[in-house]
C-alpha positions as CSV (number, residue, x, y, z in Angstrom):
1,X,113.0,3.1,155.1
2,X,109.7,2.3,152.6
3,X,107.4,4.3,152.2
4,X,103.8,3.0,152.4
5,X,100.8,4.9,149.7
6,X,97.0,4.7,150.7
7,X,94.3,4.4,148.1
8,X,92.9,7.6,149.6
9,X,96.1,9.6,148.5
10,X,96.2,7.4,145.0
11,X,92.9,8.7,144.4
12,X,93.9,12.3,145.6
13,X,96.9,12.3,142.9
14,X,94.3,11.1,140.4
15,X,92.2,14.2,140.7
16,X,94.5,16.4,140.6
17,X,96.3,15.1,137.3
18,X,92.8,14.8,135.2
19,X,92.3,18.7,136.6
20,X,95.1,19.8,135.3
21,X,94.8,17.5,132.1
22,X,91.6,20.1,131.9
23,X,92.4,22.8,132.3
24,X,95.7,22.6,129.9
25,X,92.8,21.6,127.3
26,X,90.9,24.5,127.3
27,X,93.4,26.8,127.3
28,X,94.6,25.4,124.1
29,X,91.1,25.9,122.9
30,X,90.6,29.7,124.3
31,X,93.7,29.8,121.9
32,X,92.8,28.4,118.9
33,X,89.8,30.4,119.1
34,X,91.6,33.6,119.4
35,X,93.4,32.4,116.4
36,X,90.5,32.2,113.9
37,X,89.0,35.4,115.3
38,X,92.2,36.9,114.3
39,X,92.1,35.5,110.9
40,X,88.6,36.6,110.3
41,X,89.6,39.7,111.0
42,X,92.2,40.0,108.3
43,X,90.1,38.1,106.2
44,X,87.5,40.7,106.2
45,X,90.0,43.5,106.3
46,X,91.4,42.4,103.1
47,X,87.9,41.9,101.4
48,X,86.9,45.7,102.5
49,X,90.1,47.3,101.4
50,X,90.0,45.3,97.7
51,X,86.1,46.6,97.4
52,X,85.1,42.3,97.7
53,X,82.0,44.3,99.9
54,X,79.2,45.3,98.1
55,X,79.0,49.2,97.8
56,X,76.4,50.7,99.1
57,X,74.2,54.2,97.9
58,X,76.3,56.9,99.1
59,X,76.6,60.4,98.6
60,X,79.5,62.9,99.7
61,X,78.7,66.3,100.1
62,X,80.1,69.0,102.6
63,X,77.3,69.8,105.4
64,X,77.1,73.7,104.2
65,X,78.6,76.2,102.4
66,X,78.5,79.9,102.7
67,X,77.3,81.6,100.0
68,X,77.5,85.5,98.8
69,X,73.6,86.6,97.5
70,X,74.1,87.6,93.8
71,X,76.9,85.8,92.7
72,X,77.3,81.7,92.1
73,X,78.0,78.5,94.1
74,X,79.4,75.5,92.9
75,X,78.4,71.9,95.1
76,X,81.1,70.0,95.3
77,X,79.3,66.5,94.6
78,X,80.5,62.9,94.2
79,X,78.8,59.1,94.8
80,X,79.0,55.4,94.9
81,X,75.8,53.0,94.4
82,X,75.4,49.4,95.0
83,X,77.1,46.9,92.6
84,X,74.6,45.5,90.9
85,X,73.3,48.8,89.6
86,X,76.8,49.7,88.1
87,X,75.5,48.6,84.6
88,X,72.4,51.3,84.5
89,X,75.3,53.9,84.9
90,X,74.2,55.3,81.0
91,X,73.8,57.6,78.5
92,X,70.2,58.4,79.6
93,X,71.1,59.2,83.4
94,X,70.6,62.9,84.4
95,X,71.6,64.9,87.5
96,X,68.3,66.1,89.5
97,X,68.7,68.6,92.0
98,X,65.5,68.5,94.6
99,X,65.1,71.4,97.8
100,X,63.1,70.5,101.0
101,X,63.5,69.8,104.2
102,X,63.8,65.6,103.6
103,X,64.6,63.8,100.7
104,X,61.3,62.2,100.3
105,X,59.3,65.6,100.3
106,X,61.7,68.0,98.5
107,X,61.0,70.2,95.7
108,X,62.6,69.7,91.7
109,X,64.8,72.8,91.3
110,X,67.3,71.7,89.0
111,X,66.4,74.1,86.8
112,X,67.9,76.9,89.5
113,X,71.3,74.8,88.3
114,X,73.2,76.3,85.2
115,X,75.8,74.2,85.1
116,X,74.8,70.5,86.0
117,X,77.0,67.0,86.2
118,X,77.0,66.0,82.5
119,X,76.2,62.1,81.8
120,X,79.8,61.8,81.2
121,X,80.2,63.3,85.0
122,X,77.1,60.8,86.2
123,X,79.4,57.5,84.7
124,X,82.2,58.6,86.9
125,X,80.0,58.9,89.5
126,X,80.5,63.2,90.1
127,X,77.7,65.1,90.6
128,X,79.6,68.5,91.0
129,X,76.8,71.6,90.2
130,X,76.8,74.9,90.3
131,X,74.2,77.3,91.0
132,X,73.9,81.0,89.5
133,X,73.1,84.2,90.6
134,X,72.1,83.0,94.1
135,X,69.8,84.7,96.3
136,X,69.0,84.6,99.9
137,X,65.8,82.9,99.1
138,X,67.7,79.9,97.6
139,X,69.3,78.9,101.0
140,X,68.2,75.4,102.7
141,X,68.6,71.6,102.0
142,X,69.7,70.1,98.8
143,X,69.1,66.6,97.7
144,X,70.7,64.8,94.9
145,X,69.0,62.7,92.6
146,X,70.2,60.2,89.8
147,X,67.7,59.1,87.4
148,X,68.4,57.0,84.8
149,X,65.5,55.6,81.6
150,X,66.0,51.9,83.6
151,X,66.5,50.1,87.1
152,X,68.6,53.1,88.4
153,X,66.6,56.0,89.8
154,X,67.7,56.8,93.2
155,X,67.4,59.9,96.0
156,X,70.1,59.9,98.2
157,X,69.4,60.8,102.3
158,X,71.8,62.9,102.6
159,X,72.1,67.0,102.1
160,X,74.1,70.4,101.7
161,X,72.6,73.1,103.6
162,X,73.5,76.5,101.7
163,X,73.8,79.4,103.4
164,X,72.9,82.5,101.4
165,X,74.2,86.2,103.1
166,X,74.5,89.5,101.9
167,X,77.6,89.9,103.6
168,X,80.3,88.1,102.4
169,X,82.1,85.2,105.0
170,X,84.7,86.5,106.9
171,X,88.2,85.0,106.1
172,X,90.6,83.5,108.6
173,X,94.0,85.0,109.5
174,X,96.7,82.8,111.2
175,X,98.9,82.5,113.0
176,X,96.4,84.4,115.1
177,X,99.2,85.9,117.2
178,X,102.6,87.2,116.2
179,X,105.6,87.1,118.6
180,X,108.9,87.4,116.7
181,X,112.4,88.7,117.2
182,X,113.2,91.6,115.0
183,X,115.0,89.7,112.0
184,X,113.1,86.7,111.6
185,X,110.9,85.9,108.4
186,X,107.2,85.8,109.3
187,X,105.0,84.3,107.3
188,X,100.9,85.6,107.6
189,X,98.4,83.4,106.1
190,X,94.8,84.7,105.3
191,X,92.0,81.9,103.8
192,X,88.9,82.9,102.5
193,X,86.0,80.9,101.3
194,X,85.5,80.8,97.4
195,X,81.9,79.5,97.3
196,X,82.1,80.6,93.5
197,X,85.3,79.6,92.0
198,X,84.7,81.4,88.2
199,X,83.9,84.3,90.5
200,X,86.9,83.7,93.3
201,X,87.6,86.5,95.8
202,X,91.1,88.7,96.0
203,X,92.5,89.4,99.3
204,X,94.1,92.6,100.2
205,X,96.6,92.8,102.8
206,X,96.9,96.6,105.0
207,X,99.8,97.2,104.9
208,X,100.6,96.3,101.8
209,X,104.4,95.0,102.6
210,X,106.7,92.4,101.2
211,X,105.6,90.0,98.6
212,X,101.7,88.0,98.7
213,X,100.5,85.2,96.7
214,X,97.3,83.8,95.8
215,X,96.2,80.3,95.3
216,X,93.2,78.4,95.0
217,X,92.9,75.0,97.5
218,X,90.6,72.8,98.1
219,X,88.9,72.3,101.8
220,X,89.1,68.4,102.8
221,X,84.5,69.0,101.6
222,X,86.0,69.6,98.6
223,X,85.0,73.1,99.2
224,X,87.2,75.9,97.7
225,X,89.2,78.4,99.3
226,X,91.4,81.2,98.2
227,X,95.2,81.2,100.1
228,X,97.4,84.2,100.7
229,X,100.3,84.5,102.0
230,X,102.2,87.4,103.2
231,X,105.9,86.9,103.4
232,X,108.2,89.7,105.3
233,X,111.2,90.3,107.6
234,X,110.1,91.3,111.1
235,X,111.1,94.8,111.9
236,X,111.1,97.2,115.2
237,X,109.1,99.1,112.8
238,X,106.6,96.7,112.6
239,X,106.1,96.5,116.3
240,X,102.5,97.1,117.6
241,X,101.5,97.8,113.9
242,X,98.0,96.2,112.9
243,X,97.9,93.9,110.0
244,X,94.9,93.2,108.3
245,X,93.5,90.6,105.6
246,X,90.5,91.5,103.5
247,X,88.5,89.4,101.0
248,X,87.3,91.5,98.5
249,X,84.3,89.6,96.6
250,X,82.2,90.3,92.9
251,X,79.1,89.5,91.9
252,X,77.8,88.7,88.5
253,X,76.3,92.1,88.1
254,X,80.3,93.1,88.6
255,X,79.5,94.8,92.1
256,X,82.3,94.1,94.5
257,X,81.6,93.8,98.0
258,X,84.3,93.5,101.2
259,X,84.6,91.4,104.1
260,X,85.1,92.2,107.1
261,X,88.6,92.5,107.7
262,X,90.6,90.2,110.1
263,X,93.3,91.5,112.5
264,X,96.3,90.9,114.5
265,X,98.9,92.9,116.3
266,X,102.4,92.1,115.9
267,X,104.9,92.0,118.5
268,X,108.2,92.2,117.9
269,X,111.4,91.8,120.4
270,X,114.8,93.8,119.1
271,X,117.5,95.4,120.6
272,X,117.6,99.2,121.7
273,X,117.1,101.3,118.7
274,X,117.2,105.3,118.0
275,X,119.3,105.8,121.3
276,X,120.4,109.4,122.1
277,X,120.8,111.6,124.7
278,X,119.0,115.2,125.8
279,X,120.5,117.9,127.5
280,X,119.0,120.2,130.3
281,X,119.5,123.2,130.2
282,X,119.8,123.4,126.6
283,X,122.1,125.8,124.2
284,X,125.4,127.7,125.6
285,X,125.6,127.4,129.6
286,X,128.6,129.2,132.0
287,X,130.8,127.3,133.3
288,X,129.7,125.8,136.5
289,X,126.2,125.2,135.8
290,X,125.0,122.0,136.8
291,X,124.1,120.2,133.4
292,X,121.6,117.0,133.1
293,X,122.0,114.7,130.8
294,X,119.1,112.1,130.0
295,X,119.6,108.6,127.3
296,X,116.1,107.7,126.1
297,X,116.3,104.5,123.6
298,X,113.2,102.3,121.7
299,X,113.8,98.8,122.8
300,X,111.7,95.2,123.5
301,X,111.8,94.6,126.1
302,X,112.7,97.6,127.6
303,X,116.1,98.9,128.5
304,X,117.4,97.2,131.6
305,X,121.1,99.0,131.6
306,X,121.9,102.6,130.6
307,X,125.7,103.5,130.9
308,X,127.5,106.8,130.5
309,X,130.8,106.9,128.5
310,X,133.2,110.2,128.2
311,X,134.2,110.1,125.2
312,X,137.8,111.4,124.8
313,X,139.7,111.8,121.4
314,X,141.6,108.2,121.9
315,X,139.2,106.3,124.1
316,X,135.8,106.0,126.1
317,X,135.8,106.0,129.6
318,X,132.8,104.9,131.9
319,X,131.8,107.0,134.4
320,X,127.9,106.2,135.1
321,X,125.2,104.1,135.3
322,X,121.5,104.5,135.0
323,X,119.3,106.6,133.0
324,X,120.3,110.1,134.1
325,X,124.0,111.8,134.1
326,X,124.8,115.1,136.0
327,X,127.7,117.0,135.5
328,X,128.8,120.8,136.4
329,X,130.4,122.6,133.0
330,X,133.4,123.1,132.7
331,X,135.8,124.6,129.9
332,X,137.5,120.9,130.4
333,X,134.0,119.2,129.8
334,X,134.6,116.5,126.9
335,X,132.1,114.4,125.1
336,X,129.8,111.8,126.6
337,X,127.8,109.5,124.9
338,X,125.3,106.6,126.5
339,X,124.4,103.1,126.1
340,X,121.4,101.2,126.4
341,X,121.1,97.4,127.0
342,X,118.3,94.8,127.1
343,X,118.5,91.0,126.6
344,X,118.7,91.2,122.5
345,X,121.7,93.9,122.8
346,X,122.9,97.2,123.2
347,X,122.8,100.7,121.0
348,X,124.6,103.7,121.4
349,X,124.3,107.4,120.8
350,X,126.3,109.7,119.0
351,X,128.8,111.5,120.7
352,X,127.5,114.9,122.9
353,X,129.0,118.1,123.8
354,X,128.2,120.4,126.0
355,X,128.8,124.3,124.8
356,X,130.6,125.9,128.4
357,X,131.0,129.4,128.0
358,X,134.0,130.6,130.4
359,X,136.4,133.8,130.5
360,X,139.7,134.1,129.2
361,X,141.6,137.1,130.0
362,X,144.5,138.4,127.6
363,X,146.5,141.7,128.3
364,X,149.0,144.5,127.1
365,X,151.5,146.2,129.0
366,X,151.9,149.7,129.6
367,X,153.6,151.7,132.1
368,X,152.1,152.3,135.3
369,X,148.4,150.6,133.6
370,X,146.4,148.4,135.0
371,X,143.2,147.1,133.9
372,X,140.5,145.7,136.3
373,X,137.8,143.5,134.3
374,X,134.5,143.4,136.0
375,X,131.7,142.4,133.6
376,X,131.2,141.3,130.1
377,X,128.2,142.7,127.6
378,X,126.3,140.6,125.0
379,X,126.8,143.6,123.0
380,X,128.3,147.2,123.3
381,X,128.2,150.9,120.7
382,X,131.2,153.2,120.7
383,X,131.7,155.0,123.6
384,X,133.8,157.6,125.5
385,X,135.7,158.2,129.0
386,X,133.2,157.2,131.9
387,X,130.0,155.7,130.1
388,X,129.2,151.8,130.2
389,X,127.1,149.6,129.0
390,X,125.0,147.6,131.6
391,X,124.2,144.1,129.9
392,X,126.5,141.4,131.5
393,X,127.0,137.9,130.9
394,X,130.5,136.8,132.3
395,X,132.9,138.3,135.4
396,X,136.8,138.2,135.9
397,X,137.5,138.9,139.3
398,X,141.4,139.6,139.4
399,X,143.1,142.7,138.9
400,X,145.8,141.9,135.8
401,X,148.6,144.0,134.3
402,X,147.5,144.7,130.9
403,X,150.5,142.6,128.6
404,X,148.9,142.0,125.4
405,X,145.2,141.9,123.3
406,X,142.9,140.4,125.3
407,X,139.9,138.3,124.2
408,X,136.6,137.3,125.8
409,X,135.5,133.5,125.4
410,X,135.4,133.1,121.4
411,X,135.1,136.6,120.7
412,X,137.6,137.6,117.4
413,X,137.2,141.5,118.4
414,X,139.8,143.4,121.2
415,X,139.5,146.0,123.4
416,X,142.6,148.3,122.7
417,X,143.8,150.8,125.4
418,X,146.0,153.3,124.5
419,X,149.1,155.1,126.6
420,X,148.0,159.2,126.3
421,X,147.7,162.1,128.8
422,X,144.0,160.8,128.6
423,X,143.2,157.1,128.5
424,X,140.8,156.7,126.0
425,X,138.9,153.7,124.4
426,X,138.0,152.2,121.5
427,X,135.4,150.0,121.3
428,X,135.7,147.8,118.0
429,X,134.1,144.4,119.4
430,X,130.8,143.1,119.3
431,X,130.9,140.4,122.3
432,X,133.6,141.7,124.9
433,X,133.9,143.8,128.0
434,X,130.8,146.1,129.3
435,X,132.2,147.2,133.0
436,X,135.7,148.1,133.6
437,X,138.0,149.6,135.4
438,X,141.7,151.4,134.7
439,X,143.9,152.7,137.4
């Protein structure tokens, strides 16, 4: 089969082909111009970077400083000029300080200068000055002038505002919280302006812990500032203690005046600390009182677990948990001791015993004597046949054949009854029976 082309469609195919023929050609073009944009680029890149660019007038000088009224401030100062006028850079240039609110209107007061940029300073192109005795009256705008004996005299536009105030600036403590785990070195930084370098403040840290040092930086102005840091190991102790950074600062007259003191609290996480445990009621208690124990302990965070231990001679049993134990005396009642737990740890107590007074009866036999112990005195005086005392602290409630000396609780003295047409008794104790009975 053949097939058969019109000069319609010939034409068709034509079109087509030259559009594309176009359009190929001007994207090569949108390319190449791409291309020597980018080179320009670099070009003019590399010609900024190697100084090929003429240099303008400039001037770099921080916006402001804060000043202290009776001592100095130094102007950190430095500038570039134009190329051509690099020649007139000379032994006859002088620094000019001027004060106003523009450069074209402001005042000479160079003389207010006592130390100025030197000609040597003015061929390196630093303008650094430094200002004495400063008042409050000397604050505002500050143009810098070069003036040379040829082509080269020259104001530049911009200024350093000076800020002049009694009170001295107040210096900057960081980090600005403190959050630390008891253990952990902590570093505290304070940074306070040193307008006057020959003059330079001395920070004073409250409290006065661990090891500071000192140093003088410069600001990215060029501006000094004095650095201290405080370097310590984070304690429980130091928990929600205040520390403190002051700038102490002198004037020329030798007058020292303070900051005013930055702050922060310090918080510091540890593990229970000073853990022991308090008894209720207090002192000696009879056997078969209720007794409550209590475990306190100093911990961040707080205490999440408190358990209760009996301490016997070869090991420790648990036998409670929570803050509060409650036990009834006994003469059997051990030891105890408590533990407290939070998420850095545990502490313990010492060991606690409870004093349980109780009665223990002893006895000596004689024929046809018995002895019926009723009540026991705190304290007794010799007496006869028929007359007792009437303190008591203890009871024994059985009657019991008297075998041997007998002894109450602790007590080293005895009660002594003797076999005789009349009983009789001698008292020779100081803590033992009070109420008694023979038959």
């Amino acid at each position: 089969m053949t097939a058969h082309i019109n000069t319609h469609q010939l034409k068709t195919v034509a079109v087509v082909i030259n559009i594309s023929a176009a359009v190929f050609t001007n994207v090569q073009r949108i390319i190449e111009i791409k291309t020597y944009i980018l080179q320009f680029v670099i070009v003019f890149s590399l010609f900024c970077v190697s100084g090929v660019l003429s240099a303008d007038f400039q001037i770099f000088l921080p916006e402001t400083i804060e000043a202290v009224a009776g001592s100095c401030v130094t102007i950190p100062c430095s500038f570039e000029i134009q190329d051509k006028y690099e020649k007139y850079l000379n032994d006859t240039c002088v620094a000019i300080w001027r004060k106003g609110n523009n450069w074209s209107s402001a005042q000479d007061v160079t003389s207010r200068f006592i130390i100025k940029a030197t000609t040597g300073d003015l061929k390196n192109k630093i303008c650094t000055s430094t200002m004495n005795n400063i008042q409050i009256a000397d604050g505002g705008s500050y143009f810098f002038r070069v003036q040379c004996n040829n082509a080269l005299k020259y104001t530049f536009y911009s200024s350093v505002n000076i800020n002049v105030k009694a009170d001295p600036p107040k210096p900057t403590l960081s980090p600005s919280e403190l959050e630390v785990e008891e253990g952990a070195s902590v570093s505290l930084q304070c940074s306070a302006p040193a307008p006057c370098p020959s003059l330079r403040p001395t920070v004073t840290w409250t409290p006065s812990l661990g090891t500071s040092q000192e140093t003088l930086m410069d600001n990215q102005d060029k501006t000094k500032v004095i650095k201290s840091v405080l370097n310590f190991t984070a304690s429980h102790l130091h928990h929600g203690q205040r520390f403190s950074c002051t700038a102490v600062y002198r004037r020329e007259d030798n007058r020292n005046v303070s900051s005013v003191s930055q702050r922060l609290s310090a918080h510091v996480k540890y593990r229970p600390e000073d853990t022991k445990v308090s008894v209720s009621p207090s002192g000696p208690v009879q056997e078969g009182t209720n007794v409550v124990l209590k475990c306190s302990s100093d911990a961040n965070p707080a205490v999440q677990i408190y358990t209760w231990y009996r301490a016997d001679p070869q090991h420790e049993t648990l036998i409670h948990t929570g803050p509060d134990l409650t036990i009834t005396a006994s003469r059997n009642t051990g030891a105890f001791l408590c533990q407290a737990e939070n998420d850095l740890g545990t502490g313990r107590s010492n060991k606690t015993n409870i004093d349980v007074q109780y009665v223990q009866c002893m006895y000596h036999m004689f024929p046809n004597l018995y002895v019926h112990l009723l009540e026991f005195s705190a304290s007794l005086t010799p007496t006869g046949q028929g007359r007792r005392p009437s303190s008591t602290v203890g009871v024994c409630s059985r009657f019991l054949p008297v075998e041997k000396m007998f002894f109450l609780n602790t007590v080293t003295k005895h009660l002594l009854l003797e076999d005789s047409d009349s009983v009789s008794v001698n008292w020779s104790l100081v803590l033992t029976t009070s109420k008694f009975k023979v038959s």
